[in-house]
C-alpha positions as CSV (number, residue, x, y, z in Angstrom):
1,X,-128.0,-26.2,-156.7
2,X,-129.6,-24.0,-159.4
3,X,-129.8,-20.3,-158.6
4,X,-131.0,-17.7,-160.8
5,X,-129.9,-14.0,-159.9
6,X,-130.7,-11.0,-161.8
7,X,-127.2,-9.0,-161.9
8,X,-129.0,-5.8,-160.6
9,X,-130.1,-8.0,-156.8
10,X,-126.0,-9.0,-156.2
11,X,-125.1,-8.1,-153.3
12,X,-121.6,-6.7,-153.2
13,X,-118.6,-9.3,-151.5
14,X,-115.7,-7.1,-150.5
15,X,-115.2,-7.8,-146.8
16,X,-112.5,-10.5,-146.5
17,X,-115.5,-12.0,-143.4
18,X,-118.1,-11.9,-146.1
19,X,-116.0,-14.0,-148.4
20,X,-115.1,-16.7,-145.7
21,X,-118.7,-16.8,-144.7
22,X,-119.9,-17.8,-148.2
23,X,-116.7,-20.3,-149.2
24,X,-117.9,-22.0,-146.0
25,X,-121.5,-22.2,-146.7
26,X,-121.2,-23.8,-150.2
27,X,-118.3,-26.0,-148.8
28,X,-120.8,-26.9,-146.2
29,X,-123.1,-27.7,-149.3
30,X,-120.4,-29.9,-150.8
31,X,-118.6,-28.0,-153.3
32,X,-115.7,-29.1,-154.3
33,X,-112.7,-26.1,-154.8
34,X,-113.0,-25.7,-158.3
35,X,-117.0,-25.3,-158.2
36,X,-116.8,-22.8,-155.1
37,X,-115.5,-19.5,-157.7
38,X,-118.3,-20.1,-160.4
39,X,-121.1,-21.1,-157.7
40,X,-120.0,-17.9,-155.7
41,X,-119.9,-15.4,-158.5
42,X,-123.4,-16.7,-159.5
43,X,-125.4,-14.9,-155.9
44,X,-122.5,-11.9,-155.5
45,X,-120.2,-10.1,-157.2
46,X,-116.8,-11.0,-155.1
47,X,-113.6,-9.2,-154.6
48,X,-111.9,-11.5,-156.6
49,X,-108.3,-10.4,-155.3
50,X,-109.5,-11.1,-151.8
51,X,-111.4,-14.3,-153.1
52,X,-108.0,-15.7,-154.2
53,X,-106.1,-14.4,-150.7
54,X,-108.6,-16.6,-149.0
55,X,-108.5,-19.6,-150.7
56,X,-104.5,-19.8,-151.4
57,X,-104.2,-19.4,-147.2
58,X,-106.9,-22.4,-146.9
C-alpha cells in the first residue's frame, strides 16, 4: 500500500499499546515481518526500542 506522509503530520508511537495496535493492523493487511518496520516508520515515528521489545516477544 503506498502512503505518502509529510514528516511534520507523524503522529508520535511511544506507548508499547500503540505499537501492538499498528504491528497488528498491517499484519492484518498481510505484511510479512520484515516489511512491518519500514511500512510502520512510513505513517509514525516509532519507539524503536519498544518496537523491537514487541516484536522479539511475538
Amino acid at each position: 500500500m503506498e502512503r505518502f506522509v509529510e514528516d511534520y503530520q507523524k503522529r508520535r508511537l511511544t506507548e508499547r499499546v500503540d505499537i501492538i495496535t499498528a504491528i497488528n493492523i498491517l499484519r492484518s493487511q498481510g505484511y510479512d515481518p520484515d516489511e512491518l518496520i519500514g511500512e510502520i516508520t512510513k505513517v509514525f515515528y516509532v519507539d524503536l526500542d519498544a518496537y523491537n521489545e514487541i516484536v522479539m516477544a511475538s
